[in-house]
LOMIVO-343634 format. One record per residue: x, y, z of N, C-alpha, C in turn; residue in three letters. Coordinates in steps of 0.02 Angstrom, whole numbers, padded with zeros to 5 digits, always signed. Each point is the difference from the previous one (the first is absolute). Example, Ala and Ser with C-alpha at 12.3 -4.5 7.8 and 13.67 -1.06 7.14 Angstrom:
residues 2
+00660-00284+00390-00045+00059+00000+00045+00060+00000ala
-00018+00053-00036+00042+00059+00003-00039+00055+00037ser
***
This chain:
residues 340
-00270-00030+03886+00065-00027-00021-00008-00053-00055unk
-00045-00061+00009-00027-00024-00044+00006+00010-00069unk
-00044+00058-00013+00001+00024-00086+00066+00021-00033unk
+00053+00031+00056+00026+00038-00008+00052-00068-00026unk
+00018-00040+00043+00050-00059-00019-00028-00024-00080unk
-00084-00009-00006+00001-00020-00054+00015+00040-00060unk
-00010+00061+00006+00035+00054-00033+00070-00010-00038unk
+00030-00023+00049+00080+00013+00004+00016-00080-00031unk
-00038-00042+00006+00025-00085-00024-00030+00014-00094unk
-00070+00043+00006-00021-00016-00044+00069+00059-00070unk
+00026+00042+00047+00041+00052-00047+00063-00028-00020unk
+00029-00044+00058+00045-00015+00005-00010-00088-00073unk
-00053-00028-00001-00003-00033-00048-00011+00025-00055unk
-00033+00064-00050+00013+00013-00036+00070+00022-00033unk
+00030+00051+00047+00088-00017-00021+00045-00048-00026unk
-00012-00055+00060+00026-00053-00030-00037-00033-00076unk
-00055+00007-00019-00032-00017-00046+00021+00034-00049unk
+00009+00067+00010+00034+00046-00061+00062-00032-00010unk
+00033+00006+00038+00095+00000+00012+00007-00063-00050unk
-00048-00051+00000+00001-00077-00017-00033+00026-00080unk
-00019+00031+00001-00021+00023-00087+00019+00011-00023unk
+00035+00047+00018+00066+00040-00040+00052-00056-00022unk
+00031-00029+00058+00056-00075-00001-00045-00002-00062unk
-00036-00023-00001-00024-00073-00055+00017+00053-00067unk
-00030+00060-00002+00011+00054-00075+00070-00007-00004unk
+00023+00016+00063+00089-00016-00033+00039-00063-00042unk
-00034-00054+00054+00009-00058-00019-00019-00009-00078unk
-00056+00027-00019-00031-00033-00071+00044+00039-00034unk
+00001+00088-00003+00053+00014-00052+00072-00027-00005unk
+00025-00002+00056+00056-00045-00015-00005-00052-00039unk
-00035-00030+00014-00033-00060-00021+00010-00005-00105unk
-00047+00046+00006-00003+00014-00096+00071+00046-00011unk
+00035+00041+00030+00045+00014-00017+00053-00065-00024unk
-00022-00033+00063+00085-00086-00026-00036-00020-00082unk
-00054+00018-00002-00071-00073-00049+00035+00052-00070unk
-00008+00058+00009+00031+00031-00075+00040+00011-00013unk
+00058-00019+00057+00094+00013-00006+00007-00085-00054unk
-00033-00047+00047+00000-00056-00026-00024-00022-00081unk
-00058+00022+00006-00041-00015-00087+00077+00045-00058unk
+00021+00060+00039+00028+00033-00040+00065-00035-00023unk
+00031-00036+00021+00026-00058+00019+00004-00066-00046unk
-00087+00006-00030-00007-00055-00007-00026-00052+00032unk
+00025+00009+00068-00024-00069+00050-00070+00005-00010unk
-00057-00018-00021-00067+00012+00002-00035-00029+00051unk
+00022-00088+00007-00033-00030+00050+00018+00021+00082unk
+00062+00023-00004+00017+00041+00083-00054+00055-00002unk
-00002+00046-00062-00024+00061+00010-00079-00025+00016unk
-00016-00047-00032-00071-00015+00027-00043-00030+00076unk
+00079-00014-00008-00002-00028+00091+00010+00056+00044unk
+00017+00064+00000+00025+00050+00026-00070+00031+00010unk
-00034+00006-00087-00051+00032+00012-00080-00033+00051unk
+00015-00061+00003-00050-00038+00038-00004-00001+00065unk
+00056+00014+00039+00048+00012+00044-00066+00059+00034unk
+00009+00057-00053-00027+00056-00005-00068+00009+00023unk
-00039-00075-00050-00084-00005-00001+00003-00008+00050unk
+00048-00046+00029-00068-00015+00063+00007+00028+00063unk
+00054+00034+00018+00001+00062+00046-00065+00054-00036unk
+00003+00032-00054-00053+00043-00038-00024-00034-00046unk
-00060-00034-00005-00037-00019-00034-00030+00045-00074unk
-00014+00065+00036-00018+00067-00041+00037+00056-00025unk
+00063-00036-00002+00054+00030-00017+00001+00009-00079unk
-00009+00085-00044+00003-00029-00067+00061-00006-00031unk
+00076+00022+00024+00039-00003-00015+00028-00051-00005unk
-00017-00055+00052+00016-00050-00005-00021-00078-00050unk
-00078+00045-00018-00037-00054-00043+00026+00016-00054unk
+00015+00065-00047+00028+00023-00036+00057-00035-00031unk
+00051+00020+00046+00074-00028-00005-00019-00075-00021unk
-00033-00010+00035+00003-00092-00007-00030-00024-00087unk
-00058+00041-00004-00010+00004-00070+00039+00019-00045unk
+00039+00055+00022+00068+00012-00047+00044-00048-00023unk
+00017-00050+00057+00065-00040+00016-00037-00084-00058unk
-00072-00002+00035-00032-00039-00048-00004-00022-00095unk
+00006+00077-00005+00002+00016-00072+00059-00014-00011unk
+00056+00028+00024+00071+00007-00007+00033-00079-00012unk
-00035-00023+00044+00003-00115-00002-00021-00007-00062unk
-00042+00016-00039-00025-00042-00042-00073-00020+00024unk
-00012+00016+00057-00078-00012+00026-00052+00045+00008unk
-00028+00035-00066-00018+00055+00003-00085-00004+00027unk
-00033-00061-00027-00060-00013+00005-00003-00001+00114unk
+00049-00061+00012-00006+00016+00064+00018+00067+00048unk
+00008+00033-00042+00014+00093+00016-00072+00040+00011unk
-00045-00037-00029-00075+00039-00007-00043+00010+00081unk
+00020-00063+00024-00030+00012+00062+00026+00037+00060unk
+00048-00001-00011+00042+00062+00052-00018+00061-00028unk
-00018+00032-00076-00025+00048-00024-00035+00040+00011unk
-00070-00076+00020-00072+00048+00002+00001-00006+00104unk
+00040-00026+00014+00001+00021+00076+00029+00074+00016unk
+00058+00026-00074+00023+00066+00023-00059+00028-00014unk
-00029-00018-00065-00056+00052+00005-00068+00024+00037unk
+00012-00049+00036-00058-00005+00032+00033+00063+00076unk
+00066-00009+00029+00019+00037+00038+00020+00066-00015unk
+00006+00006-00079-00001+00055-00009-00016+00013-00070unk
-00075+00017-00005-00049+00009-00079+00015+00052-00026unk
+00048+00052+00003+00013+00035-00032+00077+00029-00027unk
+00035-00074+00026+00057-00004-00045+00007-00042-00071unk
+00012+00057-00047+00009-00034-00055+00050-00049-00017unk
+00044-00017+00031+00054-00060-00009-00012-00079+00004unk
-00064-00009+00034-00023-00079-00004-00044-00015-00056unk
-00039+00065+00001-00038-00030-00065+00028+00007-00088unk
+00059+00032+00002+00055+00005-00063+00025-00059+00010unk
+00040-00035+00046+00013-00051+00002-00043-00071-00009unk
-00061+00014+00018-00040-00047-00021-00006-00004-00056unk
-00027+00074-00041+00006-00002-00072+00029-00033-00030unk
+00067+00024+00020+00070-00030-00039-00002-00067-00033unk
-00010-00051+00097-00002-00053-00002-00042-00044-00070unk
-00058+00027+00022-00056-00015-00059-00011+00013-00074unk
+00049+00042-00011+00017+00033-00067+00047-00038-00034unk
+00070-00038+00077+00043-00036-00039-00023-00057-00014unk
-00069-00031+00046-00013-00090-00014-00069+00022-00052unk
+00021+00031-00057-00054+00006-00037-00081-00016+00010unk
+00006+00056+00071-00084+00017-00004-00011+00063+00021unk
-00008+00049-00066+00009+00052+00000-00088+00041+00007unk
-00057-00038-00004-00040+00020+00048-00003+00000+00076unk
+00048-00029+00020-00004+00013+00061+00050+00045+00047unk
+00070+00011-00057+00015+00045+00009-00020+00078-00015unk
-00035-00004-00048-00023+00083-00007-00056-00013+00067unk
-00024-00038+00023-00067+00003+00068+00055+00050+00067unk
+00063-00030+00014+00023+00021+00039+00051+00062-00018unk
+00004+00025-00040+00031+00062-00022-00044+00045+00026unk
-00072-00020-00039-00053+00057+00015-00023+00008+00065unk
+00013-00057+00029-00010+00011+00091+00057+00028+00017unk
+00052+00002-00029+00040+00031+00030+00003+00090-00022unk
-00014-00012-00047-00013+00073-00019-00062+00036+00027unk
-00039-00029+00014-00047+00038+00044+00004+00020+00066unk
+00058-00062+00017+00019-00012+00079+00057+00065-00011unk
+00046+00029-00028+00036+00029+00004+00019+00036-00056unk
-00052+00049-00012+00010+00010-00086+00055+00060-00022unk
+00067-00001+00051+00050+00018-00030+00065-00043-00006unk
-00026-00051+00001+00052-00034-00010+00019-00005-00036unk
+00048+00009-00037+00038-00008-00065+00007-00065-00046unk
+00031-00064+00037+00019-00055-00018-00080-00035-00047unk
-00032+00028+00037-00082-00030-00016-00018+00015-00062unk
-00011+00067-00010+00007+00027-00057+00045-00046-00067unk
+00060+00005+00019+00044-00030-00052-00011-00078-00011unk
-00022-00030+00036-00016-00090+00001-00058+00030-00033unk
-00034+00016+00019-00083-00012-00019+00019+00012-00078unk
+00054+00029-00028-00012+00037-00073+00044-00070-00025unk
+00043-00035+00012+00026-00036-00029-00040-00069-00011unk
-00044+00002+00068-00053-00060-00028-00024+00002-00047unk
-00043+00062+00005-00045+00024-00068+00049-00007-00059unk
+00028+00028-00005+00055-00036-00049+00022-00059-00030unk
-00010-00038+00052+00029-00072-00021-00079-00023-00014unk
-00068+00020+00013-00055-00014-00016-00027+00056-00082unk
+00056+00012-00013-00020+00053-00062-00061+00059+00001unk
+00009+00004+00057-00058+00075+00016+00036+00058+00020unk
+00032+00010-00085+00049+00048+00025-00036+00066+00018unk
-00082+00030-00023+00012+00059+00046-00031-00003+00062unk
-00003-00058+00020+00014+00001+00087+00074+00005+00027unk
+00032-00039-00041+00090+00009+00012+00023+00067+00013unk
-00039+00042-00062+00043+00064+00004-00022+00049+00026unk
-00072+00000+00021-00031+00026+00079+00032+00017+00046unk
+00009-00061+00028+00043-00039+00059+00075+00032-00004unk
+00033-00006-00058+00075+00026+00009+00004+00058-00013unk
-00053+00038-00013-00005+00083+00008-00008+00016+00064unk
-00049-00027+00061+00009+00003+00042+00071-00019+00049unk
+00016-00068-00020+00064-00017+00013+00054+00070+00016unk
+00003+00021-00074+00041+00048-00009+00006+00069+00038unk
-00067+00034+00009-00017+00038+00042+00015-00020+00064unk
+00004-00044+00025+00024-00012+00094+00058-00024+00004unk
+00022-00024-00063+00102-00002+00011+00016+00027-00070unk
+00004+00052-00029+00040+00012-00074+00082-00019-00018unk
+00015-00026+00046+00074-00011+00004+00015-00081-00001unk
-00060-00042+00012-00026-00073-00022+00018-00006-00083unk
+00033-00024-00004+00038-00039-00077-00069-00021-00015unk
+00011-00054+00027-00061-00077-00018-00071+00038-00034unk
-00044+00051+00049-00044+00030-00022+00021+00040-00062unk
+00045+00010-00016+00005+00041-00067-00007-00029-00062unk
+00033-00061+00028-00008-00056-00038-00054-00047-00059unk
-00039+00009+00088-00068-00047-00021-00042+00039-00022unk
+00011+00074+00009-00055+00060-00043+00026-00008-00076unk
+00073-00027-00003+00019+00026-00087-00024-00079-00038unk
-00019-00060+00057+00001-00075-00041-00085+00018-00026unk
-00029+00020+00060-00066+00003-00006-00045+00046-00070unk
+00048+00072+00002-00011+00049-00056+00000-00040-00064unk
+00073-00046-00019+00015-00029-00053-00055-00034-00013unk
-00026-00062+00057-00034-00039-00033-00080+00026-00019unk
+00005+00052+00017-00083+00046-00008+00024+00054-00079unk
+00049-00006-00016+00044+00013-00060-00021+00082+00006unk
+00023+00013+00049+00005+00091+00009+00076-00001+00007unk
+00030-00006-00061+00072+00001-00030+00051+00059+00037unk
-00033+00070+00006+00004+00054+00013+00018+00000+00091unk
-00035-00017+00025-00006-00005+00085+00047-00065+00018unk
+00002-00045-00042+00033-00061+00007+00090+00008-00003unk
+00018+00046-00057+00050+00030+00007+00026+00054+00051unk
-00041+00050+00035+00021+00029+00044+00007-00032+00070unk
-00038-00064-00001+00023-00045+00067+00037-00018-00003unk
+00029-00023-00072+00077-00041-00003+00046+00070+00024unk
-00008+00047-00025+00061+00034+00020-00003+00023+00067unk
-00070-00003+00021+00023+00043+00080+00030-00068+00035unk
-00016-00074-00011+00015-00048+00024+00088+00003+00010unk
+00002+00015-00077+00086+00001-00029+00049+00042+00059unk
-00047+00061+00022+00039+00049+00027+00011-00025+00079unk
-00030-00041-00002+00021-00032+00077+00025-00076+00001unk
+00006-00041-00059+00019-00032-00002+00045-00020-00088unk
+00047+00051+00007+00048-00017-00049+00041-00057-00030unk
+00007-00032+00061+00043-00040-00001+00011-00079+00024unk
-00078-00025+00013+00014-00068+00030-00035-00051-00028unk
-00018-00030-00002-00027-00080-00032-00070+00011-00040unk
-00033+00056+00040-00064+00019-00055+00001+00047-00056unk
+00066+00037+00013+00021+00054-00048-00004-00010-00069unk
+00017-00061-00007+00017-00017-00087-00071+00001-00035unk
-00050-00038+00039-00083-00010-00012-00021+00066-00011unk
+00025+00036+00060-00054+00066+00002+00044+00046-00067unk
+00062-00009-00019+00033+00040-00045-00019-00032-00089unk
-00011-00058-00014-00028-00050-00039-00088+00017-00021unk
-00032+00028+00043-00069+00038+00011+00002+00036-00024unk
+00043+00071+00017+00012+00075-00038+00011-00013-00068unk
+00054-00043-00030+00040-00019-00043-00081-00014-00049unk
-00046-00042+00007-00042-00045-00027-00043+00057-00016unk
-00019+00050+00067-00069+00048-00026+00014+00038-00043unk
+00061+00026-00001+00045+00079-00041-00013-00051-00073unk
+00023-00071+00001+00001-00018-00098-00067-00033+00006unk
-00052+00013+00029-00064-00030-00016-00042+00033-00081unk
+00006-00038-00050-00029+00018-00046+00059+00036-00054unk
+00060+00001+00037+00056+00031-00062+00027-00026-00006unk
+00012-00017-00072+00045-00052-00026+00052+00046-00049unk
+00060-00020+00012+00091+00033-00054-00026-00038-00073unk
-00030+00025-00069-00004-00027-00057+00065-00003-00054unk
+00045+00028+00050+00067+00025-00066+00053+00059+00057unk
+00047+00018-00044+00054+00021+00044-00035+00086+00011unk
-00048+00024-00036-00031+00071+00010-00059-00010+00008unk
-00039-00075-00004-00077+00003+00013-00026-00033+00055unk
-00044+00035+00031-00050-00048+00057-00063-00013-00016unk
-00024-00040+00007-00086+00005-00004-00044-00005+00066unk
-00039+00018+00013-00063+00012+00052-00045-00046-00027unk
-00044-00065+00053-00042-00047-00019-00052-00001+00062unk
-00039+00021+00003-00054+00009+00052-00049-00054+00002unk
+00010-00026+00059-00040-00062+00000-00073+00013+00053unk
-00062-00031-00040-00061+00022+00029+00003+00026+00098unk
+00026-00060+00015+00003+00041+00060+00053+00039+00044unk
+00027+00030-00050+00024+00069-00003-00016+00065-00023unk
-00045-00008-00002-00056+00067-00025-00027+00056+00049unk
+00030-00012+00063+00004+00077+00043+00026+00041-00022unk
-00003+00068+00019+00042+00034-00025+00046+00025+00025unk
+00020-00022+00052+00076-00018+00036+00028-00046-00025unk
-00018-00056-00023+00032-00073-00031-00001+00024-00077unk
-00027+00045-00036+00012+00024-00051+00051+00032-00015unk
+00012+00054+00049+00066+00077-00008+00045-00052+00045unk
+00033-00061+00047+00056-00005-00005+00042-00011-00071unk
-00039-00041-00023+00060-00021-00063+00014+00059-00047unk
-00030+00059-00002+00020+00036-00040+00034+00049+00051unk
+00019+00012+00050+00033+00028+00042+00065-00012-00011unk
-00014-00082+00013+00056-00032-00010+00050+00018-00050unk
-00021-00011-00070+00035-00008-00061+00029+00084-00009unk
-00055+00055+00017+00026+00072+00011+00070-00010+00025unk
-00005-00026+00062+00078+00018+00044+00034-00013-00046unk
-00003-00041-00024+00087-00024-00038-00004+00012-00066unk
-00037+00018-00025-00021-00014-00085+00050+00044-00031unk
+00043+00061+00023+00041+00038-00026+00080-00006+00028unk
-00004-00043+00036+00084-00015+00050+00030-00077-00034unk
+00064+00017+00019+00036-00057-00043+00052-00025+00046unk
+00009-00056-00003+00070-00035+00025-00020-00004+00081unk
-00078+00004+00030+00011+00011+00076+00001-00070+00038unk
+00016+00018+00050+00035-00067+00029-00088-00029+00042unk
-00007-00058+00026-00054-00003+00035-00033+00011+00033unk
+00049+00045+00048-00034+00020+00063+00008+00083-00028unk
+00019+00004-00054-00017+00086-00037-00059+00005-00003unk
-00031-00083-00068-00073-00004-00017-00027+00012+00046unk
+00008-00042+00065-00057-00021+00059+00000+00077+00018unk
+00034+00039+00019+00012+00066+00020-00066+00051-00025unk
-00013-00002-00066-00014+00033-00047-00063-00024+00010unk
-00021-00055-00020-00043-00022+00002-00045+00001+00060unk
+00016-00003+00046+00002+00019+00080-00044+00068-00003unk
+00046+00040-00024-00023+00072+00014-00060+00006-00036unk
+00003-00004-00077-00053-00001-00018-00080-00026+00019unk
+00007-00056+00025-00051-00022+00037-00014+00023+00065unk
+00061+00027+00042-00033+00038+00058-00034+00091-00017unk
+00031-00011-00069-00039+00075-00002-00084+00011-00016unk
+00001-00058-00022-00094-00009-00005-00025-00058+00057unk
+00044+00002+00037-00027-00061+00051-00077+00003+00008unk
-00029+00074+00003-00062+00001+00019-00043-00029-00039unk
+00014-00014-00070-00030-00007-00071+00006-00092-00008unk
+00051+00008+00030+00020-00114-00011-00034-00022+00037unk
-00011+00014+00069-00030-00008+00057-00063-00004+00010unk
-00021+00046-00027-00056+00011-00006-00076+00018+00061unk
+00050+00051+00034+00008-00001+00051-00090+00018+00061unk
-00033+00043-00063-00034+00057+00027-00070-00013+00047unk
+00011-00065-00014-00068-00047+00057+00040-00035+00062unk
+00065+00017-00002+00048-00031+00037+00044+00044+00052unk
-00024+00021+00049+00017+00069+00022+00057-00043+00033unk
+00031-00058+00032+00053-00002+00019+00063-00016-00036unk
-00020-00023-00076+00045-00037-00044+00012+00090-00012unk
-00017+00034-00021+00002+00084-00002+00055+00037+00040unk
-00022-00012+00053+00052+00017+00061+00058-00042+00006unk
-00018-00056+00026+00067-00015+00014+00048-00039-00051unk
-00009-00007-00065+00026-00031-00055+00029+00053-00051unk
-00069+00029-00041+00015+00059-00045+00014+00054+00004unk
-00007+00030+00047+00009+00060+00026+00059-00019+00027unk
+00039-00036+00029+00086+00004+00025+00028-00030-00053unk
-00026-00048-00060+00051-00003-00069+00014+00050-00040unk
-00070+00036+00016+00023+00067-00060+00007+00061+00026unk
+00025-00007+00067+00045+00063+00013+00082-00031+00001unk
+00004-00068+00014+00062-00036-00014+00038+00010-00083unk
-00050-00010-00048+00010+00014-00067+00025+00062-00023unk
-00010+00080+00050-00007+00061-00022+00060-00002+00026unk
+00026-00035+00060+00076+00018+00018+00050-00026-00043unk
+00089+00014+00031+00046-00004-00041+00026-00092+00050unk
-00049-00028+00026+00012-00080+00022-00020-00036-00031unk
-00017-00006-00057-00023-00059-00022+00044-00045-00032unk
+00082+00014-00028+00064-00044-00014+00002-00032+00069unk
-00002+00018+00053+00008-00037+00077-00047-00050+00020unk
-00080+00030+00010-00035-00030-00014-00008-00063-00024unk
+00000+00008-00064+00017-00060-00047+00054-00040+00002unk
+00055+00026+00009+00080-00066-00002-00039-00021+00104unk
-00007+00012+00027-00006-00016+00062-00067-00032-00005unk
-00058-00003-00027-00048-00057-00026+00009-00064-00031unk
+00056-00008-00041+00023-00022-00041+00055-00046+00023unk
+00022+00012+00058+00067-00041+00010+00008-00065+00011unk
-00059-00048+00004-00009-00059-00015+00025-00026-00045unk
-00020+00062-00062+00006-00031-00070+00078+00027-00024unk
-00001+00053+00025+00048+00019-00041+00074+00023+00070unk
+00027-00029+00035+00036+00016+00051+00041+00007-00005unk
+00080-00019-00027+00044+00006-00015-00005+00072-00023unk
-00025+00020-00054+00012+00077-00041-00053+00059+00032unk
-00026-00033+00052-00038+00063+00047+00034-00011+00062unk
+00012-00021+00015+00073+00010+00073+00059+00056-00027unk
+00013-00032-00079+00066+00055-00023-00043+00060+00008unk
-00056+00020-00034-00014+00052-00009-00028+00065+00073unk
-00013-00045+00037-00023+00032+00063+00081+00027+00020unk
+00034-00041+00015+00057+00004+00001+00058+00056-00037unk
-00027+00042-00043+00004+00044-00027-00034+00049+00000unk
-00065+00010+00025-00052+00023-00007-00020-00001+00082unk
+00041+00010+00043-00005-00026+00065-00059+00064+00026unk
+00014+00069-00024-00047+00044-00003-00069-00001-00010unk
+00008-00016-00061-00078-00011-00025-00033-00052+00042unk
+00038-00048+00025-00071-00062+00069+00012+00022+00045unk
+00052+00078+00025-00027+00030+00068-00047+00037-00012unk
-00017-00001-00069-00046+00087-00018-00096-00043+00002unk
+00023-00037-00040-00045-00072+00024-00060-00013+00055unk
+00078-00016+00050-00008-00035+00054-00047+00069+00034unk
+00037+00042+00007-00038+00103+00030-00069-00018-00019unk
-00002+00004-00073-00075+00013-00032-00058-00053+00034unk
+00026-00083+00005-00034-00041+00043-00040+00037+00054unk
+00031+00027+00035-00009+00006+00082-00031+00056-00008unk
+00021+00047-00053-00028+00082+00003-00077-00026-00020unk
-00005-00039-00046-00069-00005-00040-00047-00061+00038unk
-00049+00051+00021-00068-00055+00038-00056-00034-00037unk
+00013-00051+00026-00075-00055-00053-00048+00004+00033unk
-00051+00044-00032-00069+00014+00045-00053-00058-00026unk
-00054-00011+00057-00047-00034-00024-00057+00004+00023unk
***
């Protein structure tokens, strides 16, 4: 009888030991549930009290070290955010979200060796993470190593293609490595997902700059072409005479006619500006979908819908008339796949 009672005390205390585990899991998510209703809120210092609430029922809780690092940053206290960081990571080494955030941190208090240290741990720790990718390329960036930048936001691009930002930092990076050609097709795939908001004018100001790189209006029928030493690719060579082709025989066209024209022409040798052929993804997923874009009857859409930063008022009328042609557009988008 003996064993048998201890049996039954010793079963009967594990239950309760469970039953009391669970409470406490409930307890803590509740717990971070109030901590991120709150930060969201605003309230930061409740939300931090909510989340502490949290620690010390679960000590090893990473959601909770997390949040608190979140809510940290969100204060204005980003540096004291680090140590709740490397406790998520430590509970869990193969989420990429503490060590992006660490990055971050370290990238914003200008020490950007120590942010690329934790990108790359994080990218090893989780090497699909997306966000990683895209920080890591903007450091390099702001450290002028642009073809580590544009590495990085090729990869970027490949694990989210629908990421603005990465389109972005592939077309800042191209520019400043003066591959004119690739630099322009980031602005526009950028354009095509972001038409219309605060970076639009920059990224539309870009296109605007590469298309008249080296062409200058000498008179009301003349242009001239001026090639400057380091423009001597031969993609940075054939835009400007691409260029001056489109229009050199049309008269009276309005701007977003030129841009139109000009547009096409350059997506029809995209492969040739680009320069592409050591570049098997700038190939795929850049030149190869501009210049089947170029062969279609979208490129007036295209273009006024790239453009509407600059030019909005008279591309609203025209869509607006043309309501067809940006459904015919919009079809071709979705029908046509960007391989890479």
């Amino acid at each position: 009888m003996k064993p048998l009672y201890k049996t039954l005390l010793l079963l009967a205390f594990v239950a309760i030991s469970v039953t009391a585990y669970s409470q406490d899991r409930d307890k803590v998510k509740q717990l971070i549930k109030q901590g991120v209703a709150l930060n969201d809120e605003g309230k930061y210092d409740d939300a931090i009290a909510k989340y502490a609430e949290a620690l010390k029922i679960e000590p090893g809780s990473y959601n909770a070290n997390y949040e608190t690092a979140y809510t940290l940053q969100a204060k204005g206290k980003p540096l004291d955010a680090i140590p709740y960081l490397e406790a998520a990571i430590k509970i869990n080494p193969e989420s990429g979200d503490g060590y992006n955030m660490i990055g971050n941190i370290y990238d914003d208090n200008k020490q950007p060796d120590k942010a690329l240290e934790y990108y790359k741990r994080g990218i090893a720790a989780a090497p699909d993470y997306q966000r990683l990718y895209y920080n890591i390329a903007v450091t390099y960036y702001g450290q002028k190593q642009y073809t580590d930048a544009e590495a990085n936001a090729i990869t970027a691009i490949k694990l989210d293609p629908k990421h603005a930002s990465s389109q972005r930092i592939f077309a800042m990076a191209t520019n400043r490595q003066n591959k004119l050609g690739a630099s322009l097709l980031g602005w526009c795939s950028f354009l095509l997902m972001e038409p219309q908001t605060k970076r639009s004018p920059e990224a539309l100001a870009y296109v605007k700059a590469i298309i008249n790189n080296g062409v200058k209006k000498t008179g009301e029928k003349s242009v001239s072409i001026t090639i400057n030493e380091k423009d001597l690719s031969t993609g940075n060579l054939l835009m400007p005479m691409a260029v001056v082709n489109a229009t050199s025989d049309k008269k009276e066209l309005s701007a977003t006619d030129s841009l139109t024209l000009q547009l096409t022409e350059l997506f029809k040798v995209s492969h040739n500006i680009a320069d592409d052929k050591d570049h098997p993804f700038v190939a795929k997923y850049f030149t190869n979908f501009f210049e089947t874009l170029s062969a279609s009857s979208n490129m007036p859409a295209f273009t006024r819908y790239i453009s509407l930063s600059g030019y909005q008022e008279e591309n609203l009328a025209w869509f607006k008339e043309h309501d067809k042609d940006l459904a015919a557009f919009d079809d071709w988008l979705k029908a046509t796949k960007r391989e890479f």
